[in-house]
DSSP file (Angstrom, degrees, kcal/mol; ACC not computed):
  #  RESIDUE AA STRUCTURE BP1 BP2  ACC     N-H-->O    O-->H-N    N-H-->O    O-->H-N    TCO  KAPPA ALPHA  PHI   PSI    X-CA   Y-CA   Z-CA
    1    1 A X              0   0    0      0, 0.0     2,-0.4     0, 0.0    40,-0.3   0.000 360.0 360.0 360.0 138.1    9.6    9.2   -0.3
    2    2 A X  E     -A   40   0A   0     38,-2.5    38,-1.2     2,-0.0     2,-0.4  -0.941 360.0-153.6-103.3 143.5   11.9   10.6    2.4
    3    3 A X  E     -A   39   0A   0     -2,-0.4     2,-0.7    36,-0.2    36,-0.2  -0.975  16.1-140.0-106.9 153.4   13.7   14.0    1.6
    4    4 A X        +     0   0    0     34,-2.0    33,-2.2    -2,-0.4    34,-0.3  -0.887  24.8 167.6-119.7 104.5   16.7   15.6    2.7
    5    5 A X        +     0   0    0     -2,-0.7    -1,-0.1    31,-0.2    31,-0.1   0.526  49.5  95.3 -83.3 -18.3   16.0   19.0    3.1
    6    6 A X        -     0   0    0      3,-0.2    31,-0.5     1,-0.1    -2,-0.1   0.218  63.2-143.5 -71.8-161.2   19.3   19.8    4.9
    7    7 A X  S    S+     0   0    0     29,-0.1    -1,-0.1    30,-0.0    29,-0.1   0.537  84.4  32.2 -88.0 -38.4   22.8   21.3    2.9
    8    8 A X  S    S+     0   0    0      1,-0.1     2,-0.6    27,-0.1    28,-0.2   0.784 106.0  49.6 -98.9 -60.0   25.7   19.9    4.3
    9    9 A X  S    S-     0   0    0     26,-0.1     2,-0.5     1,-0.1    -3,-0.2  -0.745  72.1-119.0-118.3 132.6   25.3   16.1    5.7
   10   10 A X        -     0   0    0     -2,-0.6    25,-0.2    25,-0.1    -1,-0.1  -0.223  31.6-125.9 -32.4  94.1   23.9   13.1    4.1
   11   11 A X  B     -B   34   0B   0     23,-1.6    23,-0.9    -2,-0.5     2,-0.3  -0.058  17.8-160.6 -35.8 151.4   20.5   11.3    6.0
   12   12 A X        -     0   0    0     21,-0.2    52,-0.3     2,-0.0     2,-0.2  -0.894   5.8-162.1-150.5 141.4   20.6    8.1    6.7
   13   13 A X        +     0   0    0     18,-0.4     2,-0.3    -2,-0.3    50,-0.2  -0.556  18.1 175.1-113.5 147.9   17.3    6.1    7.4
   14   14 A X        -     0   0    0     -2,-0.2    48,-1.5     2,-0.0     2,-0.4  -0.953  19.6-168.7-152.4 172.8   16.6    2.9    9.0
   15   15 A X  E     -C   61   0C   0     -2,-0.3     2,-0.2    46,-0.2    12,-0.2  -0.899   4.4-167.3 177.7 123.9   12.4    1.9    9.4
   16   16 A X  E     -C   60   0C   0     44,-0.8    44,-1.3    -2,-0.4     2,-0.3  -0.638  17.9-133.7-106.8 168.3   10.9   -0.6   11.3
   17   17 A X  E     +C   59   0C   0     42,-0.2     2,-0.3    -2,-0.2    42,-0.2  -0.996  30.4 173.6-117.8 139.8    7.3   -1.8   11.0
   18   18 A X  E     +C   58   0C   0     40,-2.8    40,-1.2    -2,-0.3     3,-0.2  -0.881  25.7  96.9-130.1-171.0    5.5   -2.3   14.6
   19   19 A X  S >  S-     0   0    0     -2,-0.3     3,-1.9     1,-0.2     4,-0.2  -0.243  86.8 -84.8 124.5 134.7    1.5   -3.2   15.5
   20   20 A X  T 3  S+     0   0    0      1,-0.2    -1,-0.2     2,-0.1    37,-0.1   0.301 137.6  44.3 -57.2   4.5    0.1   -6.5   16.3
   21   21 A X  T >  S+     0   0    0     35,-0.5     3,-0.6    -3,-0.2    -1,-0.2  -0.249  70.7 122.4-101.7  52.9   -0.2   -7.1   12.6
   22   22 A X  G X   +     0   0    0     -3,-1.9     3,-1.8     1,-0.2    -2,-0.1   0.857  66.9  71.3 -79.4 -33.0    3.4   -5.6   12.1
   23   23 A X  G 3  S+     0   0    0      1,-0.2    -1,-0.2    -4,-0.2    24,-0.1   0.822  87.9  62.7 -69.6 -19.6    4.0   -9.5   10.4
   24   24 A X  G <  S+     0   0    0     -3,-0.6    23,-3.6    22,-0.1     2,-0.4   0.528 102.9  47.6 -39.6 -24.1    2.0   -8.8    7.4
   25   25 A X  E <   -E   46   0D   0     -3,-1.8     2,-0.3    21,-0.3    21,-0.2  -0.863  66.0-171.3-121.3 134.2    4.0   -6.1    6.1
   26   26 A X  E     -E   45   0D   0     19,-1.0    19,-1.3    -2,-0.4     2,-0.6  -0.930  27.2-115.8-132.1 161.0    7.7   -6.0    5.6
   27   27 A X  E     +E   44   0D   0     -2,-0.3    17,-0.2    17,-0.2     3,-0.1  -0.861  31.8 179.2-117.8 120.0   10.0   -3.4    4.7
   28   28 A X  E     +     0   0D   0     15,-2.4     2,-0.2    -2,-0.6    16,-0.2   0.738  57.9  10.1 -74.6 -36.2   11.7   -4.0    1.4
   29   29 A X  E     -E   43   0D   0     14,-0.7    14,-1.7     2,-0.0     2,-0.4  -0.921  50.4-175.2-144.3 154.8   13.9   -1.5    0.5
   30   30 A X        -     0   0    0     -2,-0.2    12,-0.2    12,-0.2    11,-0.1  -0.967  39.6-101.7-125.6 128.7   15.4    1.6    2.4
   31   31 A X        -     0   0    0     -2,-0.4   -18,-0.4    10,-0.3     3,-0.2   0.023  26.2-116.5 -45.7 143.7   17.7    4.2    0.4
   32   32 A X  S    S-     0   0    0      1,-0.2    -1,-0.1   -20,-0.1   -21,-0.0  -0.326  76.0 -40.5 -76.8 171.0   21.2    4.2    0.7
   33   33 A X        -     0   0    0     -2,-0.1     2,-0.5     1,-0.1    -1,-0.2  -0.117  66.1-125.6 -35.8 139.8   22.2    7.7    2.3
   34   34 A X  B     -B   11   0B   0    -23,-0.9   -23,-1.6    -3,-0.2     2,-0.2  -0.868  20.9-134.8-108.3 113.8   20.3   10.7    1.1
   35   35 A X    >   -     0   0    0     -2,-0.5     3,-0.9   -25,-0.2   -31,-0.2  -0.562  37.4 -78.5 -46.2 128.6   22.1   13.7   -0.2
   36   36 A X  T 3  S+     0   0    0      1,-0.3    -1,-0.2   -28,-0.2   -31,-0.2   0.102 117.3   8.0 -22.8 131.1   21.5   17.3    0.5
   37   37 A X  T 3  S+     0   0    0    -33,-2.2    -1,-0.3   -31,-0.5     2,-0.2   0.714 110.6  89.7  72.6   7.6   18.5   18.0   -1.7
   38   38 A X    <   -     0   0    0     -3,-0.9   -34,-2.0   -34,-0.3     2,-0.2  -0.681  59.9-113.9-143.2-160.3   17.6   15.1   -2.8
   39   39 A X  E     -A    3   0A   0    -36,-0.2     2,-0.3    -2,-0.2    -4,-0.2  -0.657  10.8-161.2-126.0-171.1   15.2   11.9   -2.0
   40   40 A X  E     -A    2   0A   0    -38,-1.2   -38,-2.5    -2,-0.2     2,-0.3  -0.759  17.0-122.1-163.6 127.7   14.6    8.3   -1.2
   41   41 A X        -     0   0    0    -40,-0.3     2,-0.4    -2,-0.3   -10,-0.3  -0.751   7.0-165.7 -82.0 148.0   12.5    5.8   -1.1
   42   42 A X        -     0   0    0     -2,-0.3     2,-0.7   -12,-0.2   -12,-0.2  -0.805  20.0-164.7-103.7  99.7   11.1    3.5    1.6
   43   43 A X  E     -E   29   0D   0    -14,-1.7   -15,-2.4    -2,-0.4   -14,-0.7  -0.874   8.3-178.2-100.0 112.5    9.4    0.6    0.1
   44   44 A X  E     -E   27   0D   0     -2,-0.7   -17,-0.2   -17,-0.2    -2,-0.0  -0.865  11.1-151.5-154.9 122.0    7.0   -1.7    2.1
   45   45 A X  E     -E   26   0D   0    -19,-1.3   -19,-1.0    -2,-0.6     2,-0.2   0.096   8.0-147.5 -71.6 159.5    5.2   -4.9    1.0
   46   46 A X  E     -E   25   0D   0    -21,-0.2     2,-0.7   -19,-0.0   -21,-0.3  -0.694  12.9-176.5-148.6  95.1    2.1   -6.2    2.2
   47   47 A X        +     0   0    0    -23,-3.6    -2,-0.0    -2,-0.2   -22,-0.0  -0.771  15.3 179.5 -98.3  89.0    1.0   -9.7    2.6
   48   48 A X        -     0   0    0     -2,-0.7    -1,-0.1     1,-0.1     4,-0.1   0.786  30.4-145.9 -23.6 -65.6   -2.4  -11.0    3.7
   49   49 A X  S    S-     0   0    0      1,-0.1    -1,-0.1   -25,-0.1     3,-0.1   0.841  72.5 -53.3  53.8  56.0   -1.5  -14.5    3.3
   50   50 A X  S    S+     0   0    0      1,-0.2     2,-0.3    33,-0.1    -1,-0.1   0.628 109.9 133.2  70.5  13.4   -5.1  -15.5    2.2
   51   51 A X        -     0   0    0      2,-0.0     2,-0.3    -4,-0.0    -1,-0.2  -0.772  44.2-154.1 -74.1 134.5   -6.3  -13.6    5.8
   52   52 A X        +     0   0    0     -2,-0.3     2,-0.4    -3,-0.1    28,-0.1  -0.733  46.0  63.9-111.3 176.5   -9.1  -11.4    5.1
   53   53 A X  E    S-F   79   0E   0     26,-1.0    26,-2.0    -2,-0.3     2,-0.3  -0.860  92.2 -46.2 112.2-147.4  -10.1   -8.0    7.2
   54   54 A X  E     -F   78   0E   0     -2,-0.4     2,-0.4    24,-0.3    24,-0.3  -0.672  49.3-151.2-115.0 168.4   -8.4   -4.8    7.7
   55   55 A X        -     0   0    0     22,-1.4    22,-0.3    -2,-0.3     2,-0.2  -0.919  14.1-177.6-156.5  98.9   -4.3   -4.7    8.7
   56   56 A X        +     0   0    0     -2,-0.4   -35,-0.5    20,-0.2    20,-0.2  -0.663  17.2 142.0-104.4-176.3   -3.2   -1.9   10.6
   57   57 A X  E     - D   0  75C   0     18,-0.9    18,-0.7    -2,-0.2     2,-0.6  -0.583  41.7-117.8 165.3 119.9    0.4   -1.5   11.5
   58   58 A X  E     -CD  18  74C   0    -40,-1.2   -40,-2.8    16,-0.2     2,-0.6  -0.667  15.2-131.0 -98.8 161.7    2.6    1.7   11.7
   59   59 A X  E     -CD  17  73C   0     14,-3.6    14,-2.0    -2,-0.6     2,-0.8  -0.868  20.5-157.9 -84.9  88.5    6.0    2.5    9.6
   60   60 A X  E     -CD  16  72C   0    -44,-1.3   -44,-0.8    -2,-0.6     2,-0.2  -0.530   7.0-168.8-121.8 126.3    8.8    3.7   11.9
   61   61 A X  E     -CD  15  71C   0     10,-1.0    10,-3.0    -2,-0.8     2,-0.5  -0.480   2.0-162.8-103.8 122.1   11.2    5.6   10.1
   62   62 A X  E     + D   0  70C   0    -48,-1.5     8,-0.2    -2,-0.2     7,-0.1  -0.890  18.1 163.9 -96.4  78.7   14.5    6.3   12.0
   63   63 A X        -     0   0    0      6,-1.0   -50,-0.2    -2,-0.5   -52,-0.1   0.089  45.9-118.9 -81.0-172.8   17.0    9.2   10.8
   64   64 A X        +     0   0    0    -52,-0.3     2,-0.5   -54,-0.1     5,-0.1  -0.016  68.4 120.9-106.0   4.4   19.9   11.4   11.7
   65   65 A X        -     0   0    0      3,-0.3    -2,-0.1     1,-0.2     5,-0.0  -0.826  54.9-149.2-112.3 135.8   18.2   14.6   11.3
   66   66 A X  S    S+     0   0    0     -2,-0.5     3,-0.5     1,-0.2    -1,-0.2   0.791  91.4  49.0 -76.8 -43.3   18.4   16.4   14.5
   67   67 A X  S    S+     0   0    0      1,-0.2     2,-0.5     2,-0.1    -1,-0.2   0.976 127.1  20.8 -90.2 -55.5   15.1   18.4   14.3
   68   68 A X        +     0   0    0      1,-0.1    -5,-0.4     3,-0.0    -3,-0.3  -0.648  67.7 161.1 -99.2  56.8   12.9   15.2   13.4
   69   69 A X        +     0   0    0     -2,-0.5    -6,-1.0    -3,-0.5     2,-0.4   0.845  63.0  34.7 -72.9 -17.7   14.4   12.1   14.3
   70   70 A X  E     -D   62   0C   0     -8,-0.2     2,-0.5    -6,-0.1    -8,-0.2  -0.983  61.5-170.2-130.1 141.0   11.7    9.6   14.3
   71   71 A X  E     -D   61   0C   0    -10,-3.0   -10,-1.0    -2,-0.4     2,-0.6  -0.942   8.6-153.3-109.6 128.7    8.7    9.7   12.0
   72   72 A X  E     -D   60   0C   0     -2,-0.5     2,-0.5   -12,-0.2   -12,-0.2  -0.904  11.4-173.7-116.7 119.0    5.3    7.2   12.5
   73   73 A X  E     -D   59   0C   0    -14,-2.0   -14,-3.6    -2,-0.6     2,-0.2  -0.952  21.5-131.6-105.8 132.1    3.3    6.3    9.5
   74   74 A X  E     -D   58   0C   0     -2,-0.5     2,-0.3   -16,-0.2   -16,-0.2  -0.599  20.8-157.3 -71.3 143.9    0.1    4.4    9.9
   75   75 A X  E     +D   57   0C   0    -18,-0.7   -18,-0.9    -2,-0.2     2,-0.2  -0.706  16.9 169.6 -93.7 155.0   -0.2    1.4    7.5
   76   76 A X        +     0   0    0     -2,-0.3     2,-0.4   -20,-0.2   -20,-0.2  -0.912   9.7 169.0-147.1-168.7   -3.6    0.0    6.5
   77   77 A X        -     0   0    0    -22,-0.3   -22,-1.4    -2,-0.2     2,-0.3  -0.868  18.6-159.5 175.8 157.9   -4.8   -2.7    3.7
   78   78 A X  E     -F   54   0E   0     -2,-0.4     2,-0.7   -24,-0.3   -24,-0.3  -0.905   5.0-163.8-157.7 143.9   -8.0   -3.9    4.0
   79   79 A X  E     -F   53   0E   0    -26,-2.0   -26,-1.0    -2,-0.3     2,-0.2  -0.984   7.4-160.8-141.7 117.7   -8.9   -7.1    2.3
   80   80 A X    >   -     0   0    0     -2,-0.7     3,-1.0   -28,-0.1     2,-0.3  -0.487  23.1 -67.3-114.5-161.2  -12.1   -8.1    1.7
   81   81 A X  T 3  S+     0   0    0      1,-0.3    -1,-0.1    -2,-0.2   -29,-0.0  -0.505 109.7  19.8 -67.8 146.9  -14.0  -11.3    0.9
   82   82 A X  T 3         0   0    0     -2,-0.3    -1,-0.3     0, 0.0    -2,-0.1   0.725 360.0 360.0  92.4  29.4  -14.2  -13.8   -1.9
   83   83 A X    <         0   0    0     -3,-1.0    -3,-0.1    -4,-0.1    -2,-0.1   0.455 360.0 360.0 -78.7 360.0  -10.5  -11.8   -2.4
């Protein structure tokens, strides 16, 4: 979930994935502008493709908000065998 904490101006998001196993994961949906007060979600898929181990990869999520403009979330997934 993202929020928009602000009063006056709409967020607006944009969110990349990077990490040498940034191709496992995609980002699926991003919220249309975010209202004063209200939220969005950030949706992001994860596909092995029959690899097994661990999958890191960070989330970075790009805004309009002055105080915080870029945010980094770690991904991980972990997979194990006979999975």
């Amino acid at each position: 979930m993202v929020g928009n904490e602000g009063i006056a101006n709409n967020l607006t998001v944009t969110a990349t994935i990077t990490g040498d196993q940034k191709d496992f994961y995609e980002v699926v949906t991003l919220p249309d502008p975010i209202g004063p007060g209200t939220t969005g979600e950030i949706v992001v898929a994860f596909d092995p493709d029959k690899e097994i181990g661990d999958f890191n990869a960070t989330l970075v999520i790009e805004s309009n908000d002055a105080a915080v403009p870029v945010v980094r979330v770690d991904l991980f997934a972990r997979v194990p065998q006979g999975s």
